[in-house]
C-alpha positions as CSV (number, residue, x, y, z in Angstrom):
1,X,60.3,-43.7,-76.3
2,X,61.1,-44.1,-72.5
3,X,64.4,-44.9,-71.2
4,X,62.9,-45.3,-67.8
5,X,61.0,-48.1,-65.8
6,X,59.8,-47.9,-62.5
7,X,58.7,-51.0,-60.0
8,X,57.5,-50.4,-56.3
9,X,58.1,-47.0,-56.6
10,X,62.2,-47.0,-57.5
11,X,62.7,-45.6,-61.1
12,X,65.6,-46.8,-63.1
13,X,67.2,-45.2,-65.9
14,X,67.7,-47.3,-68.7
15,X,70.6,-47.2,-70.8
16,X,72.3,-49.8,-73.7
17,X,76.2,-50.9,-73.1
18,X,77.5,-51.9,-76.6
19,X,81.1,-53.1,-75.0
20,X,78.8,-55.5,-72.7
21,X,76.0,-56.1,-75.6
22,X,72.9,-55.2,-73.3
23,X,70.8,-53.2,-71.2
24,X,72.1,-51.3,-68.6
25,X,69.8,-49.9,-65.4
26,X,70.3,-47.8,-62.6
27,X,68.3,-47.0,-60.0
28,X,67.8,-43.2,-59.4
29,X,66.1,-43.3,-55.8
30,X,67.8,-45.7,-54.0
31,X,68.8,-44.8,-50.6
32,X,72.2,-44.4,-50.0
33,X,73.1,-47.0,-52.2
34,X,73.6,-47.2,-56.4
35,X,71.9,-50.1,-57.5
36,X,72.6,-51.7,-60.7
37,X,71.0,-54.5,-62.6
38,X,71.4,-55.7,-66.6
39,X,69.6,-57.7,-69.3
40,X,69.8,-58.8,-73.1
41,X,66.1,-58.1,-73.5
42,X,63.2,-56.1,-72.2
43,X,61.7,-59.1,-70.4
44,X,65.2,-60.5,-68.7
45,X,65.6,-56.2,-68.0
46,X,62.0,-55.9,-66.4
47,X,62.7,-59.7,-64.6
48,X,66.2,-58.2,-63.0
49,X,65.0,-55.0,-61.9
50,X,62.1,-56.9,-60.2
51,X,64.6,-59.3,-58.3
52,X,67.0,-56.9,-57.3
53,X,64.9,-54.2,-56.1
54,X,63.2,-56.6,-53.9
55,X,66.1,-57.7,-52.5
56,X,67.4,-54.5,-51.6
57,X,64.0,-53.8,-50.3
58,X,64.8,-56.8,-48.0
59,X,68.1,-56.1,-47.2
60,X,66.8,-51.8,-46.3
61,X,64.5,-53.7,-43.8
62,X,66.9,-55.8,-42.0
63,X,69.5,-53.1,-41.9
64,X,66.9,-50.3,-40.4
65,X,67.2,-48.2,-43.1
66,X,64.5,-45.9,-45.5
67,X,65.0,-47.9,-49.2
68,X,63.6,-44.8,-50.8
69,X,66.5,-41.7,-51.6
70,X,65.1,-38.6,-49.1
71,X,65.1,-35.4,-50.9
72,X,65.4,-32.6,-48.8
73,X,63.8,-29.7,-51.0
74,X,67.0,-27.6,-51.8
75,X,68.3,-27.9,-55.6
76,X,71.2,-26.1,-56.4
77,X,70.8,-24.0,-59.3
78,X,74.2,-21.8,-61.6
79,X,73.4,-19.7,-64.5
80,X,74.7,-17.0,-66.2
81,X,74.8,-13.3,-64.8
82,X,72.4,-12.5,-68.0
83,X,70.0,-15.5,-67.5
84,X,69.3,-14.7,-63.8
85,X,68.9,-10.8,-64.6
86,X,66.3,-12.1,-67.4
87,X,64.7,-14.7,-64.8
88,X,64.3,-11.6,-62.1
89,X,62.6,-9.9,-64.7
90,X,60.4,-12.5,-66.0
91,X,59.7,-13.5,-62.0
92,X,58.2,-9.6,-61.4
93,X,56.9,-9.6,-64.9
94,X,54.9,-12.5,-63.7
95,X,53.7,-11.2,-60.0
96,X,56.0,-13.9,-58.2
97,X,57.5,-12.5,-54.9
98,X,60.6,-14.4,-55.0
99,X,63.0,-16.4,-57.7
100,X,62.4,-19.4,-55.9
101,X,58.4,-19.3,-56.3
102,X,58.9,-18.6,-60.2
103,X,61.7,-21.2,-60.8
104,X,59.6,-23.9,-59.1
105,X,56.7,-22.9,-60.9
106,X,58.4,-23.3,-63.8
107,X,60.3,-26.3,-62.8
108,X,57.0,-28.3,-62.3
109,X,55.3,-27.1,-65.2
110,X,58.1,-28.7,-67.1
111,X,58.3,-31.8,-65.1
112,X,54.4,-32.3,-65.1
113,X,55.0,-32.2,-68.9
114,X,57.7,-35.0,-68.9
115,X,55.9,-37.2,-66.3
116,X,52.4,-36.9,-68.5
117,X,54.5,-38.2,-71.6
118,X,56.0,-40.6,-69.8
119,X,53.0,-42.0,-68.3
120,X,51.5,-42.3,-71.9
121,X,54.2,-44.2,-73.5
C-alpha cells in the first residue's frame, strides 16, 4: 500500500490524523514552502491536493519563483566507525574508486526498487 500521491509532479506524503479524524498530506518538493492539505476520504484527499497544488503553482508564478524544491546533489550521510570500514571494503571489493560511486550505486539500486513498487500499486 502507498502512502504517497503525486499530481503535476509534487509528491505528497500521506499520513492519517486520528485527533483530527482524517487524512493528512504534505508536500515533499515544494519550493521553499511546506504545503499542507487534508481530507476525510481518498476522493476529497486527491480533490485538495489538486486545488492546492495548483494554487501554489499560481502563486510560484506570480512571485518569480521555481515551485519545484531544487536539490543540489550533496546528501549528508553518519554511520558508525564499523559500518564505513565495512562499506570501504565492500566499495574495493566491488571495483568502485570512491565511497561516493558505491553508495550512490547502492542508493539507486534501492530507490529504483521502491519507485517500481510504487508505480505498480
Amino acid at each position: 500500500m502507498s502512502n504517497m500521491m503525486e499530481y503535476k509532479g509534487f509528491t505528497a506524503l500521506i499520513e492519517y490524523s486520528s485527533e483530527d479524524d482524517e487524512f493528512v498530506g504534505h508536500v515533499v518538493n515544494a519550493s521553499p514552502d511546506r504545503i499542507t492539505f487534508g481530507g476525510k476520504d481518498v476522493k476529497q484527499l486527491k480533490k485538495h491536493m489538486k486545488e492546492i497544488v495548483d494554487a501554489y503553482i499560481e502563486w510560484a508564478k506570480e512571485e518569480g519563483i521555481d515551485p519545484q524544491k531544487p536539490f543540489n546533489g550533496r546528501i549528508t550521510y553518519r554511520t558508525t566507525p564499523q559500518h564505513h570500514a565495512q562499506i570501504a571494503k565492500a566499495a574495493a571489493f566491488a571495483g568502485k574508486r570512491s565511497l561516493n560511486a558505491f553508495i550512490d550505486e547502492a542508493v539507486m539500486a534501492q530507490a529504483a526498487k521502491i519507485l517500481e513498487n510504487h508505480h505498480k500499486a
